[in-house]
C-alpha positions as CSV (number, residue, x, y, z in Angstrom):
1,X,76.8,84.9,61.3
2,X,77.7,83.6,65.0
3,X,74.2,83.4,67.3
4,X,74.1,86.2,69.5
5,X,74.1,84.1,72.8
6,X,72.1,86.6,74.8
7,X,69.2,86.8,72.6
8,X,69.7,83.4,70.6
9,X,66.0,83.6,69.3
10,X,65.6,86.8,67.9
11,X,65.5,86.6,64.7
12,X,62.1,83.8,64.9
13,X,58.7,84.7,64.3
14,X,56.7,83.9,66.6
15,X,54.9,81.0,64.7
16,X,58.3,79.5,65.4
17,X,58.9,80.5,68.7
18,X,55.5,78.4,69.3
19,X,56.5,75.6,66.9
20,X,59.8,75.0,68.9
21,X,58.0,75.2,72.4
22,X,55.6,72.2,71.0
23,X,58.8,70.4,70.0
24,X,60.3,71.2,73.4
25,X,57.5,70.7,75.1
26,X,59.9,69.0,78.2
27,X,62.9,71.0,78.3
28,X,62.1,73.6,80.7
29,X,65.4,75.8,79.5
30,X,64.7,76.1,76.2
31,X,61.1,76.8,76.6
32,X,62.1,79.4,79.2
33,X,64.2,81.1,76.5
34,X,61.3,80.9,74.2
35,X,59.2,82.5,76.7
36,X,61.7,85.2,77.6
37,X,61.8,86.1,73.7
38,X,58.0,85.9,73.4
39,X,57.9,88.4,76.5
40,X,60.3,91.1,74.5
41,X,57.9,91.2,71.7
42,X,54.8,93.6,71.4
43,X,51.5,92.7,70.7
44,X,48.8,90.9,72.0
45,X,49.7,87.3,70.2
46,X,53.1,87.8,71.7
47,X,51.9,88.0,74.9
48,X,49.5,85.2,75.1
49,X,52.4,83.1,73.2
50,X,54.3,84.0,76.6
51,X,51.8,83.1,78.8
52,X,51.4,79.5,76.9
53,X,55.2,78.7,76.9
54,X,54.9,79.8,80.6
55,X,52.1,77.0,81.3
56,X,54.3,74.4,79.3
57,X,57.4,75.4,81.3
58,X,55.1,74.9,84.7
59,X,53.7,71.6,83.6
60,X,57.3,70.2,82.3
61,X,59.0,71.3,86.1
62,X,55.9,69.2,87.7
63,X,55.9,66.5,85.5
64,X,58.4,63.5,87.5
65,X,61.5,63.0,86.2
66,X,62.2,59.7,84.9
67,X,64.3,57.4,86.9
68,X,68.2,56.4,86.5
């Protein structure tokens, strides 16, 4: 079954919605997808799990970018 590109992380809990923000603790697009699927969830833990991918997604945009 093809990934739904609109919604490409529906199917994760969110202990793996967090997991992959850790792992992608740099990449502020996937992190912003994690964060717009944490967002669509109810429940408290989803929401705090938002608000944490949305600090990560702030630091990684501040952070310099290497040189080359």
């Amino acid at each position: 079954m093809p990934i739904e590109t609109d919604r490409p992380f529906r199917e994760w809990p969110l202990e793996q919605l967090a997991e992959q923000a850790l792992l992608h603790a740099a990449d502020r697009v996937v992190l912003a997808g994690l964060g717009e699927e944490a967002g669509r969830r109810p429940g408290a833990r989803a929401k705090a799990l938002q608000a944490r991918i949305e600090r990560m997604r702030q630091a990684a945009e501040a952070a310099p970018r290497g040189a080359g």
